[in-house]
N, C-alpha and C positions, 0 to 999 in steps of 0.2 A: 821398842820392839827389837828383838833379838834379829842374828841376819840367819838362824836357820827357819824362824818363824816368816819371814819375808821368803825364802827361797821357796816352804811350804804354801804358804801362801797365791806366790806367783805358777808355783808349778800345779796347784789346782784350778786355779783360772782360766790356762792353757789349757788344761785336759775336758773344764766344762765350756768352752767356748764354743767347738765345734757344735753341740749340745744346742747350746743357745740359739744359734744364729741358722737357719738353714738357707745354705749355699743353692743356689742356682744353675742347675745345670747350663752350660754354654749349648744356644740352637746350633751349633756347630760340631757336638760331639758326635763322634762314628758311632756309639752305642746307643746313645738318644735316636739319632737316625735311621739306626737298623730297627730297635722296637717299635717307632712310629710306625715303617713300613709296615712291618709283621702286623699291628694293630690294624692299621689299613685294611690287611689282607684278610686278618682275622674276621672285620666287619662286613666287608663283600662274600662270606662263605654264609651259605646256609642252614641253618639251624638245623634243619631236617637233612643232615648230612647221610651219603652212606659210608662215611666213615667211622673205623669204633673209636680211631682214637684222632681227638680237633686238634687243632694247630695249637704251636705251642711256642712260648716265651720263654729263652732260659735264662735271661739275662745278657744272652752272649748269642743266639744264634735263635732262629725263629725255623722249626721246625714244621713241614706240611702235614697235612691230616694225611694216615694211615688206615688201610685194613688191617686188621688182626691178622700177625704174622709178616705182612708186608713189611721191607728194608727199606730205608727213606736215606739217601742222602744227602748231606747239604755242603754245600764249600765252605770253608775256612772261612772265618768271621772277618769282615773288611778293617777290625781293628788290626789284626798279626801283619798285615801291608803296609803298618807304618812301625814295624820291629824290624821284616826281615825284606831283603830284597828281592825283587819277579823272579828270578831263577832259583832262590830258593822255596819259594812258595810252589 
């Protein structure tokens, strides 16, 4: 076997690997942590809300339930506190 056939080779294995194998997230991740919480939060809220719009998951920050029109805001997601430091946050 040729070495550009081997290099093809290895270099496709690599690329399907992640593919294959699904990685585990660590119970220690800040973003694992935040969407449990959120989910938490989500399951203690009432179906029969009067809100128009339910809480909300973005991957990054867990948003409260809103009235139509209402401004929501939330803090900085607790991952940016392991980028930058308390007085720039």
């Amino acid at each position: 076997m040729s070495a550009v056939k081997i290099n093809c080779l290895t270099l496709t294995l690599l690329l399907l690997l992640p593919l294959g194998s699904k990685q585990q997230v660590p119970s220690n991740c800040v973003i694992k942590r935040e969407q449990e919480k959120c989910m938490e939060m989500m399951a203690l809220e009432d179906s029969d809300s009067e809100f128009d719009c339910p809480w909300f998951w973005d991957n990054l920050t867990c948003w409260q339930p809103a009235k139509l029109g209402e401004v929501i805001q939330v803090n900085c997601p607790e991952l940016f506190s392991q980028f930058i430091s308390e007085e720039d946050y």
